[in-house]
C-alpha positions as CSV (number, residue, x, y, z in Angstrom):
1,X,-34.7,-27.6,-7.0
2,X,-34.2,-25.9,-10.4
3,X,-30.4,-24.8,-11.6
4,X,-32.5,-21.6,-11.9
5,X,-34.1,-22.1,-8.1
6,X,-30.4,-23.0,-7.3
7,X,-29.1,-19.9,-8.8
8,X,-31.4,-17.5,-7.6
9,X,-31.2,-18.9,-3.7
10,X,-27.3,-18.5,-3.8
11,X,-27.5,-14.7,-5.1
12,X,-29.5,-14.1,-2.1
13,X,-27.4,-15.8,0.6
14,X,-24.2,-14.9,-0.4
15,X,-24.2,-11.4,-1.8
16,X,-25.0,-9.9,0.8
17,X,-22.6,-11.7,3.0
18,X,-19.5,-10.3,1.0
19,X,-21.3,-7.2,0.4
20,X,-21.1,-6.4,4.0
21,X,-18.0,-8.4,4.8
22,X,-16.1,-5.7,7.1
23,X,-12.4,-8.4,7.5
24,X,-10.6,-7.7,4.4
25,X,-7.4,-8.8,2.7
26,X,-5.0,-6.6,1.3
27,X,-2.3,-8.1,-0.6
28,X,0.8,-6.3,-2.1
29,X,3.2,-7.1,-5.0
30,X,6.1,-5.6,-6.5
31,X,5.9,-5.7,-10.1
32,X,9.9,-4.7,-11.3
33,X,11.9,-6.7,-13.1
34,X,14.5,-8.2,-11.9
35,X,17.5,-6.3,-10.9
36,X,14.9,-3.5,-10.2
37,X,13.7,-1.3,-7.0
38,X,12.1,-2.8,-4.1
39,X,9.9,-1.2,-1.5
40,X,9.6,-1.2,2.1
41,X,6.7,-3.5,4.1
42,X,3.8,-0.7,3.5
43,X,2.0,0.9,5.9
44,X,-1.8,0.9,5.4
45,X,-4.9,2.1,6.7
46,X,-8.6,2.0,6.8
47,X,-10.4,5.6,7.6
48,X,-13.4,7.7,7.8
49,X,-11.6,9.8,4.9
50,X,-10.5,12.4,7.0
51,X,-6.6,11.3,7.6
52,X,-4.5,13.0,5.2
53,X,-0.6,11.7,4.9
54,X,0.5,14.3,2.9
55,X,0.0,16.7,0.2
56,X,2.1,17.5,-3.0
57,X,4.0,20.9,-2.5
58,X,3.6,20.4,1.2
59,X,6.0,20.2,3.6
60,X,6.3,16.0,4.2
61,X,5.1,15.4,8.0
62,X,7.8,13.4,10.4
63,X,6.1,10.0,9.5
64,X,6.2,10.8,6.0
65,X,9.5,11.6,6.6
66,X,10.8,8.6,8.6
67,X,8.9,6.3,6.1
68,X,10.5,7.9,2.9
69,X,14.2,8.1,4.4
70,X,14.4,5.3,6.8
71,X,11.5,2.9,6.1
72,X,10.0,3.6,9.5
73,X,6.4,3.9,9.5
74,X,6.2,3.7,13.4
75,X,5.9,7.7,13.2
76,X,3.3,7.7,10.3
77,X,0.9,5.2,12.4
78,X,1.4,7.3,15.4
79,X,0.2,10.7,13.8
80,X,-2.7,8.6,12.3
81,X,-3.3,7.6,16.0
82,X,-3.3,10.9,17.3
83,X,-4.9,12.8,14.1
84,X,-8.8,12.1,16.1
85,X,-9.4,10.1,12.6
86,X,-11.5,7.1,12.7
87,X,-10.1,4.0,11.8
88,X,-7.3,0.9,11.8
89,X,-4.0,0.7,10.7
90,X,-0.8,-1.9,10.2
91,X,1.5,-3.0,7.9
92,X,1.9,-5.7,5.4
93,X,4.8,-7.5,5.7
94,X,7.2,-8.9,3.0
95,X,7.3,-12.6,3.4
96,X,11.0,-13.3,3.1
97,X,13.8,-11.6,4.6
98,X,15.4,-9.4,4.0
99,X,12.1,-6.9,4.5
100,X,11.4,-5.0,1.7
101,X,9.4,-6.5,-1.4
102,X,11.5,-7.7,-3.6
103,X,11.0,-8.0,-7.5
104,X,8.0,-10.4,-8.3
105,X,7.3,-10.8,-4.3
106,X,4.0,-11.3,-2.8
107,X,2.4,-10.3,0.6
108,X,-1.1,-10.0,2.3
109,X,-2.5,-9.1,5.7
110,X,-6.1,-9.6,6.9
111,X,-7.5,-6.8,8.1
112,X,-10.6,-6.3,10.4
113,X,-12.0,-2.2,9.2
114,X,-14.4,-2.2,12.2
115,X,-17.3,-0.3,11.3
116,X,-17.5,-0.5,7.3
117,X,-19.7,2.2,7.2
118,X,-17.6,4.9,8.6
119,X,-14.0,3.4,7.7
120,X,-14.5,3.3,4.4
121,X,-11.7,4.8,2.4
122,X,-7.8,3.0,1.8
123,X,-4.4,5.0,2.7
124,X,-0.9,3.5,2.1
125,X,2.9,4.7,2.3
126,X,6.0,2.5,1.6
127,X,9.5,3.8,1.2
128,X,11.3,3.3,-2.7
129,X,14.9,1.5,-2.1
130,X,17.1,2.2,-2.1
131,X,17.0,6.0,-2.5
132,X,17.8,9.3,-0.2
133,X,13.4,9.8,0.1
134,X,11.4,8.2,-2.4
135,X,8.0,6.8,-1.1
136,X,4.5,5.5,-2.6
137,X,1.9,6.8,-1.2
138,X,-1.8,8.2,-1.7
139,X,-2.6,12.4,-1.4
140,X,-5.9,12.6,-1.5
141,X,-7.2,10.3,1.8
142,X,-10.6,10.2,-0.3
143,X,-9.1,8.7,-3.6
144,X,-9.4,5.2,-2.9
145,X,-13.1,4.2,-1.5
146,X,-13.7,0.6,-0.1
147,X,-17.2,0.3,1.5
148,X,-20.1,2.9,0.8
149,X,-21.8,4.8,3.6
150,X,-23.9,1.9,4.2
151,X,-21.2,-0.5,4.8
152,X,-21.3,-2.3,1.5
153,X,-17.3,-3.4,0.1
154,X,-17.5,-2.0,-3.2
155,X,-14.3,-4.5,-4.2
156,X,-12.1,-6.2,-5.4
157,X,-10.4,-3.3,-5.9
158,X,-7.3,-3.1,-7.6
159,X,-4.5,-0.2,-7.4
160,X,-1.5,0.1,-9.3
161,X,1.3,2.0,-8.0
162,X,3.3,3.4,-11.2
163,X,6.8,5.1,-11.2
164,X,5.0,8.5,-11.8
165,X,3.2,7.5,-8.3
166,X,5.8,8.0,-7.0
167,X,7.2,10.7,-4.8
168,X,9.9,12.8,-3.4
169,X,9.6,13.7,0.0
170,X,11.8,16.3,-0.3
171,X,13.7,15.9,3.0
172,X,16.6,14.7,1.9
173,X,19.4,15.6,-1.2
174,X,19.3,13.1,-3.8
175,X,23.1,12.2,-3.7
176,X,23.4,8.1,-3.7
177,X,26.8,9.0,-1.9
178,X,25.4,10.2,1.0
179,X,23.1,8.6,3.1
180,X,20.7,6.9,1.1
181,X,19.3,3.5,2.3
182,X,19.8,0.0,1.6
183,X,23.1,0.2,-0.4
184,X,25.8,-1.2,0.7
185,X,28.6,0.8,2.7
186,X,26.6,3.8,2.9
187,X,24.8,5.0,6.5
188,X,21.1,5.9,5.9
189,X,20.7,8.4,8.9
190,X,23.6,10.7,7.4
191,X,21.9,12.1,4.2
192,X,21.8,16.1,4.0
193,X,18.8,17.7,5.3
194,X,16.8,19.2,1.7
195,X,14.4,21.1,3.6
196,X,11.5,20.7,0.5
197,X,8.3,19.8,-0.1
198,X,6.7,16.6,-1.8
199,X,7.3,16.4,-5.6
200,X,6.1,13.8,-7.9
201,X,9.1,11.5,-8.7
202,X,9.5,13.2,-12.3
203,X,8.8,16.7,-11.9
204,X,12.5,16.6,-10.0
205,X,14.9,19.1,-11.8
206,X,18.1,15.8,-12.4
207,X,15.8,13.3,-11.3
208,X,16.8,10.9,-14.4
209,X,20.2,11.0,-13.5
210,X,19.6,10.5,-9.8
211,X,17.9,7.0,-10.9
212,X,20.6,6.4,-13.5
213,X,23.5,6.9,-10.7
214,X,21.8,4.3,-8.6
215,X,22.2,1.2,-11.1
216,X,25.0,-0.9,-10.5
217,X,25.2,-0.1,-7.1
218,X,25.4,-2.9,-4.5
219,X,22.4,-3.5,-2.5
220,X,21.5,-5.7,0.5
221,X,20.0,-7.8,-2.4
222,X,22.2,-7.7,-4.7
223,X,23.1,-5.2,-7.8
224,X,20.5,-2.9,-8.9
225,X,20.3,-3.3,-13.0
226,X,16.9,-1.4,-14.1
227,X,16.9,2.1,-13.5
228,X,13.7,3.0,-13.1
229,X,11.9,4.3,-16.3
230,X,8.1,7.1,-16.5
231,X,5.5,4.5,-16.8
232,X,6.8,1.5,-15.2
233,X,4.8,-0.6,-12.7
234,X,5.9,-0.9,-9.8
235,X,3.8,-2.1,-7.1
236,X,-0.2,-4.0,-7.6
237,X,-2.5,-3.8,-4.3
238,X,-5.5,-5.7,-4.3
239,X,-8.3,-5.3,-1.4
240,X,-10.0,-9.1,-1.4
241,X,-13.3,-10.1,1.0
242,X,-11.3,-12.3,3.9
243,X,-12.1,-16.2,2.7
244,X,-13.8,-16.4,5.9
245,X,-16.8,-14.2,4.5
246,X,-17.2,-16.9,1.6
247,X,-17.0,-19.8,4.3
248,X,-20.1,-17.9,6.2
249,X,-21.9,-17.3,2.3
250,X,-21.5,-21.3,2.1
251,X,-23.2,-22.4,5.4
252,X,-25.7,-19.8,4.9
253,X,-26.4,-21.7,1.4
254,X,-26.8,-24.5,3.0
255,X,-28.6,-24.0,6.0
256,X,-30.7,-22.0,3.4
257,X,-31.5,-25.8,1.4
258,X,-32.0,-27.6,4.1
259,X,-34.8,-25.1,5.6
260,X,-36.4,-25.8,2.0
261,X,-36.5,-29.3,2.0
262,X,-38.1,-29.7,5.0
């Protein structure tokens, strides 16, 4: 056979093995410096685009809520459960302890979308730390589109999370004093009640000097150093075809040249 031949045989076999590959990987980084915010194990989801977390100048829902205050996306997956939504969920965990992603740490989690054709578009929600209710997440459930109506993954697709991603839940006061989590000394169920609505991180009246008021302070970690800056990457996701998908591409291939040569 021809390196042409060859060539042509393998776009056949395998493209439209990873095309329609419905396990996917989605692996999660935290890009900060060191010394710099980490992030709680995220919650993610594949759906038929009609599951929506939240929306900015919206009241934040419990799970919201529980994710951006206490890390706790057990509420979040459970209103996705119950929303009627078609679709999967879970979380990707850290792979150290303690949980959160740490600066420069790396995580994935295999996930199986069922049917590609209906669960096609990508949701995700992680709390900021430490801080009173900061989270990453998505607004629009449509924004981020991983298979095509006929099932096809349109990846790799790659998202990054920037600081001006970010957002304030608006549940509870920014005061680092009181009740925010994962620094030292201070209980993270006793913050006061703000009663708001979800704000880009930035468009919060003393934000800067929230941030600023959180460097030095002792976390779980260690000390936070980098106060965290409009424009700064924080977090990379990338949504990879499962290795298993090229595995099957391969024995096509080759049960493919075999059936030739004889």
């Amino acid at each position: 056979m021809t390196w042409q031949g060859f060539a042509a045989l393998l776009a056949l076999v395998v493209l439209p093995v990873t095309a329609t590959a419905e396990n996917v990987t989605v692996e999660i980084t935290n890009n900060q410096p060191s010394g710099g915010f980490t992030f709680s194990p995220p919650w993610v989801a594949f759906h038929d685009g009609t599951f929506d977390a939240f929306d900015s100048g919206s009241a934040a829902s419990p799970g919201i809520e529980a994710v951006a205050e206490l890390a706790n996306a057990s509420v979040l997956s459970g209103e996705f459960a119950s929303s009627g939504a078609s679709g999967v969920d879970g979380m990707v965990p850290s792979p150290d302890a303690p949980p959160p992603f740490i600066p420069g740490e790396s995580g994935s989690m295999m996930f199986d979308v069922g049917d590609a054709s209906v669960n096609r578009f990508f949701s995700f929600a992680s709390m900021l730390v430490p801080s009173n209710d900061f989270f990453l997440g998505n607004d629009n459930p449509l924004g981020y589109e991983v298979f095509d109506g006929g099932g096809n993954f349109l990846g790799p697709l790659t998202i990054e999370v920037y600081s001006d991603d970010v957002w304030d839940a608006g549940t509870e006061v920014n005061d680092i004093m009181n009740g925010p989590a994962f620094i030292v000394g201070q209980d993270a169920t006793m913050g006061m009640s703000e009663d708001g609505v979800v704000t880009p991180l930035f468009d919060v009246p003393g934000v800067e000097g929230y941030l600023a008021s959180i460097v030095g302070m002792e976390t779980p970690i260690g000390t936070l150093t980098n106060a965290l800056m409009p424009g700064e990457l924080v977090a990379t996701i990338n949504i990879v075809p499962e290795p298993g998908c090229l595995v099957l591409a391969v024995v096509g291939l080759a049960v493919a040249l075999r059936r030739r040569h004889t």
